[in-house]
Every structure is written in structure tokens, then in C-alpha cells.
C-alpha positions in Angstrom: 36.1 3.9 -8.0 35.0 6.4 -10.4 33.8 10.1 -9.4 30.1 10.4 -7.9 28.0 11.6 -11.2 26.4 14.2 -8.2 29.9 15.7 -8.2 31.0 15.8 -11.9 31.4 12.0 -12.5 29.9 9.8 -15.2 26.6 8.5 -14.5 25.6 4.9 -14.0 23.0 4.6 -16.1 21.4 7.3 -18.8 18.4 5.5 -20.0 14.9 5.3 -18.8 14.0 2.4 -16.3 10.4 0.7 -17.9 7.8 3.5 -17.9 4.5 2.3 -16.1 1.8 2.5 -16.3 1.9 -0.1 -19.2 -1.1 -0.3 -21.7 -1.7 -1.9 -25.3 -4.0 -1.9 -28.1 -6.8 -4.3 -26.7 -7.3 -0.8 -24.0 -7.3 1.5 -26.4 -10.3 -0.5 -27.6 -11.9 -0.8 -24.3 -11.9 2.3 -23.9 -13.3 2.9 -27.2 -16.0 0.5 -26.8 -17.4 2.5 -23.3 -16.7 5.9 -25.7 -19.0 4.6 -28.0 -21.5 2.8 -25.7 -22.6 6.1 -24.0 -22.5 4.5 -20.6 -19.4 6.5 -18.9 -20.8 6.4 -15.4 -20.6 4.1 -12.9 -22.4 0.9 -11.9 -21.9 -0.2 -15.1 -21.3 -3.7 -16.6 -17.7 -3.3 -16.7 -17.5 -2.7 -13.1 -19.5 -5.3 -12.0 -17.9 -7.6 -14.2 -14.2 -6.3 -12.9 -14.9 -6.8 -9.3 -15.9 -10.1 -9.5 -13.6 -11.1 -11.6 -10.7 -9.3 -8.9 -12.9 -11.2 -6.1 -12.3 -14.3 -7.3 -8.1 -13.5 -8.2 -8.1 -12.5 -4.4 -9.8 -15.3 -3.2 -12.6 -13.5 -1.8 -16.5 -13.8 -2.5 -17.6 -10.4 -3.4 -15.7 -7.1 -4.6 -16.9 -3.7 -4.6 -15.2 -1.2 -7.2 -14.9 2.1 -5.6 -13.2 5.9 -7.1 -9.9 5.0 -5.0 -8.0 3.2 -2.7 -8.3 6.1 0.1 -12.3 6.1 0.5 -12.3 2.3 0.3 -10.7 2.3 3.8 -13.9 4.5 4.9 -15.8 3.0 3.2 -14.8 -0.6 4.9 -15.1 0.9 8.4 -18.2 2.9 8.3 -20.0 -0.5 7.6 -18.4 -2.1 10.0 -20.3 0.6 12.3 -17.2 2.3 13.7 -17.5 5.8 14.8 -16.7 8.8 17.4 -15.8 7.1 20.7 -14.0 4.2 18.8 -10.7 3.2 18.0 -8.7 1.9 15.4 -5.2 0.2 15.6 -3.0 1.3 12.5 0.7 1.0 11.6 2.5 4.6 11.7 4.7 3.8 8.7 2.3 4.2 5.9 0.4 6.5 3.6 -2.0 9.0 5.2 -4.7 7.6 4.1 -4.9 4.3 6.6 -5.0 6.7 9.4 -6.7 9.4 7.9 -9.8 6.8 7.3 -10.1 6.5 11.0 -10.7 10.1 11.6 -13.0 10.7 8.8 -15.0 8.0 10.9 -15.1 10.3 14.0 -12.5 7.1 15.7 -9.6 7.6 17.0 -6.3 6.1 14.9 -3.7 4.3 17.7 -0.4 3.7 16.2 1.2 0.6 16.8 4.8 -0.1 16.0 6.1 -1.6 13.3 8.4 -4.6 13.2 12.1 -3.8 11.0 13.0 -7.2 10.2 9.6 -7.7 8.6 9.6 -4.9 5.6 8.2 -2.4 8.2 5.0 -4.0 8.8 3.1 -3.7 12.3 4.2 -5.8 14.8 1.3 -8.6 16.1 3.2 -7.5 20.0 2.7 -3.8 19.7 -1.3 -4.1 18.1 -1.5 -6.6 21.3 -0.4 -4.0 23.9 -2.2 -1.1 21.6 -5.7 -2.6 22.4 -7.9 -1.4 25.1 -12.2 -1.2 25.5 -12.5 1.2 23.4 -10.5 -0.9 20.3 -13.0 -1.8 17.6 -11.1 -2.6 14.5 -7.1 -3.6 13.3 -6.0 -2.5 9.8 -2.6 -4.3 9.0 -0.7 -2.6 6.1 1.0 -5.0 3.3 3.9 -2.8 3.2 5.9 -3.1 -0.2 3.4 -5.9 -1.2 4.6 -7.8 1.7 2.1 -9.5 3.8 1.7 -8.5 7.3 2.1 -11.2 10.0 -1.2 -12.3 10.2 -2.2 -15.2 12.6 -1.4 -13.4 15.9 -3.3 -10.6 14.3 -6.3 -12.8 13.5 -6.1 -14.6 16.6 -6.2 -11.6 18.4 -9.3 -10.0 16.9 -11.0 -13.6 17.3 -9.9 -13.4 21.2 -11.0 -9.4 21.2 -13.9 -9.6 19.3 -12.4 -7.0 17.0 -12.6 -6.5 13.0 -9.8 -7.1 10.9 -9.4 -5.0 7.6 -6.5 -5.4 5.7 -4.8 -2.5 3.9 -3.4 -4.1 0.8 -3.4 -0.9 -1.2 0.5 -2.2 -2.5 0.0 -6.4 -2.5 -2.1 -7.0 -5.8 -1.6 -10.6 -5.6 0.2 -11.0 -2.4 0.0 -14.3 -0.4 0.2 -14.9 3.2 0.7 -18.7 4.1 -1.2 -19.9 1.2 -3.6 -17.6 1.4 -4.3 -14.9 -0.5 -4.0 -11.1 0.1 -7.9 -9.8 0.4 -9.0 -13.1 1.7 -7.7 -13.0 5.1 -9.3 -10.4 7.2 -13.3 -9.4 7.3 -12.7 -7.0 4.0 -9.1 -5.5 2.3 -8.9 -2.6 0.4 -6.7 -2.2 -2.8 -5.7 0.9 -5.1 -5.4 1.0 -8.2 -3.8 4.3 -7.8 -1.4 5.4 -11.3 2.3 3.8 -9.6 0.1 0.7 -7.9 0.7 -2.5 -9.5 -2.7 -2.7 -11.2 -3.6 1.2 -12.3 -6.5 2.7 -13.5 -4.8 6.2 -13.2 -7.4 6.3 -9.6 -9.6 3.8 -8.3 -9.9 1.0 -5.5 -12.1 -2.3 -4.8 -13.1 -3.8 -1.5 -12.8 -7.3 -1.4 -14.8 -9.5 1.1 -16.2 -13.0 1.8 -19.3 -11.4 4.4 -22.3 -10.7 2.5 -23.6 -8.6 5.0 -20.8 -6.4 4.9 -20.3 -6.4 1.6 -24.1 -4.9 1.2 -23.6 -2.1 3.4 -20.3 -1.3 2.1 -22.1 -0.9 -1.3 -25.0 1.3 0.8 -21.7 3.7 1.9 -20.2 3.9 -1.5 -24.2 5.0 -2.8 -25.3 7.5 -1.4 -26.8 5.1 1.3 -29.1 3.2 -1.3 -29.8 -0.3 -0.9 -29.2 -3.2 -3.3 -32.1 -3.7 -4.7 -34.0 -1.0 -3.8 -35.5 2.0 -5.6 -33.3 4.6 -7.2 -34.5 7.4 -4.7 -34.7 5.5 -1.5 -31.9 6.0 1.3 -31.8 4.4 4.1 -28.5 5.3 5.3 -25.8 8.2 5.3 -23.6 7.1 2.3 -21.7 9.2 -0.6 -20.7 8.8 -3.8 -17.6 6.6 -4.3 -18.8 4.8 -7.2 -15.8 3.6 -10.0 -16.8 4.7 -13.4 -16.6 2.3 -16.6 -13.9 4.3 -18.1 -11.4 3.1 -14.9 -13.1 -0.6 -15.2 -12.1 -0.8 -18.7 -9.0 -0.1 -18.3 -8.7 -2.6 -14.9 -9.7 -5.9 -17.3 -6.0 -5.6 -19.1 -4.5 -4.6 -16.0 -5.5 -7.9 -14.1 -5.1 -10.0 -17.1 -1.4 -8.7 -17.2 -0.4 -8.7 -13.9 0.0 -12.7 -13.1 3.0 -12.6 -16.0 4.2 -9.1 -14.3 4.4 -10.8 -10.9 6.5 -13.1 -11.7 8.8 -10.8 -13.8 9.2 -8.6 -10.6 9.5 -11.8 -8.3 12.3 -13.1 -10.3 14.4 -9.3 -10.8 13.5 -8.8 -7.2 15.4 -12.0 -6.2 18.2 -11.1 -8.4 18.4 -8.0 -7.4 18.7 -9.5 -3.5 21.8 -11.8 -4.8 23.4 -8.8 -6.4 23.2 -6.4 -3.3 24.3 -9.1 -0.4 27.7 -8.0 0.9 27.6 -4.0 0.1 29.1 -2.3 2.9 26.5 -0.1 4.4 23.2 -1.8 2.7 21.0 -4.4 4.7 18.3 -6.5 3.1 14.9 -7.3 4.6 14.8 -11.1 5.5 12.8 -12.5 2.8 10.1 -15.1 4.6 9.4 -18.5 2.8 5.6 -18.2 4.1 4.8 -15.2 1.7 4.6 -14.7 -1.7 5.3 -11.1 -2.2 3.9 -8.5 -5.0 7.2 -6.2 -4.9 5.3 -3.2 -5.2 8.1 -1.5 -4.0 12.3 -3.5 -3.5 13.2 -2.0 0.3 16.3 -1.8 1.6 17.8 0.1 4.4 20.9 1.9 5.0 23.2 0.1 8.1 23.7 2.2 11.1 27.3 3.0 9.9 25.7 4.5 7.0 23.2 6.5 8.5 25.6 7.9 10.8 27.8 9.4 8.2 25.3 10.4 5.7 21.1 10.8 5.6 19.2 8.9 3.3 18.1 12.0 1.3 21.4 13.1 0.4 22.0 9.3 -0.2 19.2 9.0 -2.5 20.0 12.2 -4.4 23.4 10.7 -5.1 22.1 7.5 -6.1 19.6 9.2 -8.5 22.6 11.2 -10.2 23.7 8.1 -11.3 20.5 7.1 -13.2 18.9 5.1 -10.5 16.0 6.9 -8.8 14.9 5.9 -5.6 12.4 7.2 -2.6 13.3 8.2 0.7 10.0 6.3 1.9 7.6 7.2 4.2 7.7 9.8 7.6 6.6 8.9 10.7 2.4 9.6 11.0 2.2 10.1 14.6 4.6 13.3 14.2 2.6 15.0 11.1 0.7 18.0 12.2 -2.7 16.4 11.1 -2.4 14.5 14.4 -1.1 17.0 16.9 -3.1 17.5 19.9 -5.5 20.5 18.9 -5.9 19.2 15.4 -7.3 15.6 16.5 -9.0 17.3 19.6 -11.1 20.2 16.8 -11.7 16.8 14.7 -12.6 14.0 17.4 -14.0 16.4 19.9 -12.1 14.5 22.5 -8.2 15.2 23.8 -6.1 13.0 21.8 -2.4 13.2 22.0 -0.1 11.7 20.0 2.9 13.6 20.9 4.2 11.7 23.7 4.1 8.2 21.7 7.6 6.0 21.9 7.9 4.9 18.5 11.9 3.6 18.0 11.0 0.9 15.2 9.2 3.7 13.1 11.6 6.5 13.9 14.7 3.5 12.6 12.5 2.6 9.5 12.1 6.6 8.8 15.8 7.2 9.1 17.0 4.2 7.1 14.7 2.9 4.7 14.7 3.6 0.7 13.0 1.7 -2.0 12.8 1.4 -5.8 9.4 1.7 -7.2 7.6 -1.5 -8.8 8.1 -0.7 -12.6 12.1 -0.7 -11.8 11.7 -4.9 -11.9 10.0 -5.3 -14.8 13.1 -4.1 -16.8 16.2 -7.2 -17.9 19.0 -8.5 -15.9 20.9 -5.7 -17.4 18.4 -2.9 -15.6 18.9 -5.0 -12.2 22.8 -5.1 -12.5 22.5 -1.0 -13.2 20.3 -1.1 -10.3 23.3 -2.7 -7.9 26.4 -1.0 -9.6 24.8 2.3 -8.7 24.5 1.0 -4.9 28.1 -0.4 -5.3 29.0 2.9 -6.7 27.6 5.6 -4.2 28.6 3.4 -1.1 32.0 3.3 -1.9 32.6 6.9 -2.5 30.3 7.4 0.3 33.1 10.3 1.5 32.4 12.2 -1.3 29.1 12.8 0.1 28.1 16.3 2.2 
């Protein structure tokens, strides 16, 4: 086996994996027509005409478009009338911003563990024994574009009376049991964040089949206005977390491109799985015939034999040396210092500690998991087989490592 390139070897690969985010002519002129049609804000035609058009791809009745994928979590729960004194069930292997949400609410976030054979999504048991009087809302993450388990989820709200909103920030396209991701729960949020698999540079949408909540999610994102009302009359506390037609124009070619894309990424992704079964030290999620996923990100973990010679940071920097970037993944939420004890008791006003929490599914995935960003699958066979030889390559010099 040849010398690690981290070391002074020869490098896997030397080109450039498919840069993202990917764009053509018919945006350039999209975004020449808002240019020259003087309307740059927001509310806009293109907007309007975007989020129905991404209401209907996710199977939902209405769509709001919103500045990003963070506030459209807010967004969701403040009209769904959660506040101080509540609280909100979230995975703790995810970005901030799903627990983050909570707070800005004035509710409480309660991390509930995540299940490791189903790409580190929450686990229906834990929410279960998470839930108490005080539990107003679940928000399920589609980790990697894969679909959370949802029935027991949705059975549970039913039985708790309990809102449902599902974080599918990563699963553009996603489907869970035939249906599809931003149909399932009360209202889903998406990003259209620059690596997401639809970008718009920054941006989000709520999708949701409630008319109701879809109205006062629109009061929230404007500055408490309501639809159809005057242009200076507020009825509510809202802000401004309007998308602008610049970001909407840009959104049309994304959707329209992504249904090709998806099935590019499905087919590398499945390749890649062939390719990688039987490395010594590298286990594969179980892939679930109920789902259809979005790849947004290819997860794998390092086995326990791996992670006991070598951490996954040192791993990934090898693996990068030889032309294959990857990302050590997320960190455990309920550890960062946002929710230590004083810091969630100056922001809830009530003593919240997180400290004590028994995590071990969450604290496995931190210590083990990797993954290869979305644009990585939309290369050739060749880029997949790069993808695996580097694997091949770093775990069997996995020695050389310090």
C-alpha cells in the first residue's frame, strides 16, 4: 500500500470534486430580469410564485418563502403559540439552529437521543420518554436527507396533543413511506442555505397544509401584518424575515434542476455503498427501503476498532491529503456552552440544566461519524471510485497515523 499523501505519499486524487453551487445561463437572466424590473424586495411575484410552486413539489398546500432556513424554525413555532414555560423536544445531533429556535421562543429545548442505525436521526423511544406537561411541540431532523422515523412520532403527538414540525433543512425531496418530506408534520422548514441541495446563497420556505398556520406564520415573518390587511396595521409581534426576489429567482432553476440531481446523487450514493462494503474499519448506515433519501450529505462511521486507534479528525485530515475532503460532522448540542446552566437560566429565566443529560447514542455518533458533502455525488463513477480508494487507502495504513 502506498505512503499516506499526509506523510509524503502521492495523493489520491488532485482534481476538484463538482463545485456547487451550480448555475447556468437561464439565472444569469433571472436575475437580470428582477435587475431590470426594479422590484428587488420582497413579497414579490417571484416569491410567491416559488413557494407554491415548492408547495406543491413537497406535497404540501401552502409555502411561505422566508430569508433562511434558521428563522423559519421560529418562525414555525411562534405561530404555533409556543413560548416561556414551554418545551420543545429536539435531536442533540444537529445544527444550532433547531435548538437555538426553541430559545429564541422563550421554551425550553429537551434533547432526545438519537438512534445510530438510522443515520443519526432521533429515536421515536427517547422523544417518548422526553415528554412531560410541559411538552408542546416535536421537531424531528432529516439528518443527511434521510427521513426521520415518523409514525411513532406522529402517533405520539396525535396521542399527546403535541405539534409536529419537521426540520428538513437537508431532505429537498426526501420521502418517508410514500410521503413526501414537508408534508408529514403540521409545517417543515427547509434551507436553501449555499451547500444545501437547492441554494439561493441564503434563504428558507415553510411548507404546510393548515391554513390557519400558514397565515400566522406569514403574520411572524411581517412584521405582525395580516394577509390582507393594510400596509400599516399590526396586529401581532412579527419581524422581518421576508425572502427577496433576487434569492426567488435564483430558486426557480434550482428546483427545476434538482429532480435530475436527485437521482444523480441517488444512483453515486448507491455505488458508492457497493464500493465501501467490506473496508476494515468503515461501517455503513443501513439503508431503509421505506425512504427515498436526498443524500445531502453520504455518512459513514468509523468501527469501534477504528476509533480506538485513531480520532476521526486526524482520520479526516488524512483522508483529505489524499484529495477527498470530508467533515468530521456535528458535536454534541447539549455540551456547547450556549446551553450550560447560567446561560439557559439568564435566557429562560428558569433553572435549566443540561449538564447531567445521559446521551451515549449522540456522544457514539460524535466520536465516529464523517460524511462527504452533497456536490461530491454529482461527479462520474470515476469521482465515486476516487471517493472509496482513498477510504481503502487511509485505512490500511491506518499505523501511519499519529
Amino acid at each position: 500500500m502506498p505512503n499516506l499523501a499526509i506523510n509524503g505519499g502521492e495523493p489520491v486524487r488532485k482534481k476538484e470534486f463538482p463545485r456547487w453551487p451550480v448555475y447556468g445561463k437561464e439565472d444569469k437572466a433571472a436575475l437580470i430580469e428582477v435587475l431590470e424590473s426594479r422590484k428587488w424586495g420582497t413579497l414579490g411575484p417571484r416569491a410567491r410564485e416559488f413557494q407554491e410552486k415548492f408547495a406543491a413539489f413537497a406535497g404540501a398546500k401552502y409555502g411561505l418563502c422566508v430569508s433562511n432556513g434558521t428563522v423559519s424554525l421560529e418562525i414555525a413555532l411562534r405561530a404555533m403559540e409556543i413560548g416561556p414555560g414551554d418545551e420543545v423536544i429536539v435531536p442533540p445531533y444537529t445544527f444550532v439552529a433547531t435548538a437555538s429556535s426553541v430559545l429564541s421562543t422563550g421554551a425550553a429545548p429537551v434533547f432526545a437521543d438519537v438512534d445510530l442505525e438510522n443515520f443519526n436521526c432521533i429515536d421515536p423511544a427517547a422523544v417518548e420518554a422526553a415528554i412531560t406537561p410541559k411538552t408542546r411541540a416535536i421537531v424531528p431532523v432529516y439528518m443527511a436527507g434521510c427521513p426521520a422515523d415518523m409514525d411513532p412520532i406522529l402517533e405520539l403527538a396525535e396521542k399527546k396533543g403535541l405539534f409536529v414540525l419537521e426540520d428538513a433543512a437537508q431532505a429537498h425531496g426526501a420521502e418517508y413511506r410514500g410521503r413526501k418530506a414537508g408534508s408529514i408534520g403540521n409545517a417543515a422548514s427547509f434551507s436553501f442555505q449555499e451547500t444545501k441541495n437547492m441554494s439561493a446563497g441564503e434563504g428558507g420556505i415553510l411548507t404546510t397544509s393548515s391554513r390557519e398556520l400558514w397565515e400566522r406564520c406569514w403574520t411572524v415573518h411581517n412584521t405582525g401584518r395580516v394577509p390582507g390587511g393594510a400596509w400599516y396595521q399590526h396586529e401581532f409581534l412579527g419581524s422581518n424575515h421576508r425572502m427577496t426576489e433576487w434569492q426567488a429567482a435564483i430558486l426557480h432553476g434550482q428546483l427545476t434542476r434538482l429532480p435530475e440531481q436527485m437521482k444523480t446523487r441517488e444512483s453515486n450514493a448507491r455505488l458508492l455503498y457497493r464500493l465501501l462494503e467490506g473496508i476494515e474499519g468503515i461501517e455503513l448506515f443501513p439503508l431503509r427501503n421505506d425512504c427515498k433519501y436526498a443524500w445531502h450529505l453520504f455518512m459513514f462511521k468509523l468501527g469501534e476498532q477504528m476509533t480506538s486507534r485513531v480520532d476521526k479528525r486526524t482520520f479526516a485530515a488524512a483522508l483529505a491529503a489524499e484529495g477527498i475532503p470530508t467533515e468530521p460532522g456535528y458535536v454534541n448540542l447539549a455540551g456547547q456552552k450556549l446551553f450550560d446552566a447560567a446561560m439557559v437560566r439568564r435566557l429562560l429565566n428558569r433553572p435549566t440544566d443540561y449538564g447531567g443529560l445521559s446521551l451515549p447514542a449522540t456522544e457514539k455518533a460524535c466520536a465516529s461519524t464523517l460524511w462527504f458533502s452533497q456536490n461530491m455525488l454529482l461527479g462520474d463513477e470515476s469521482d465515486i471510485a476516487d471517493i472509496a480508494e482513498g477510504l481503502r487507502k487511509v485505512t490500511g495504513n491506518i499505523g501511519e497515523l499519529k
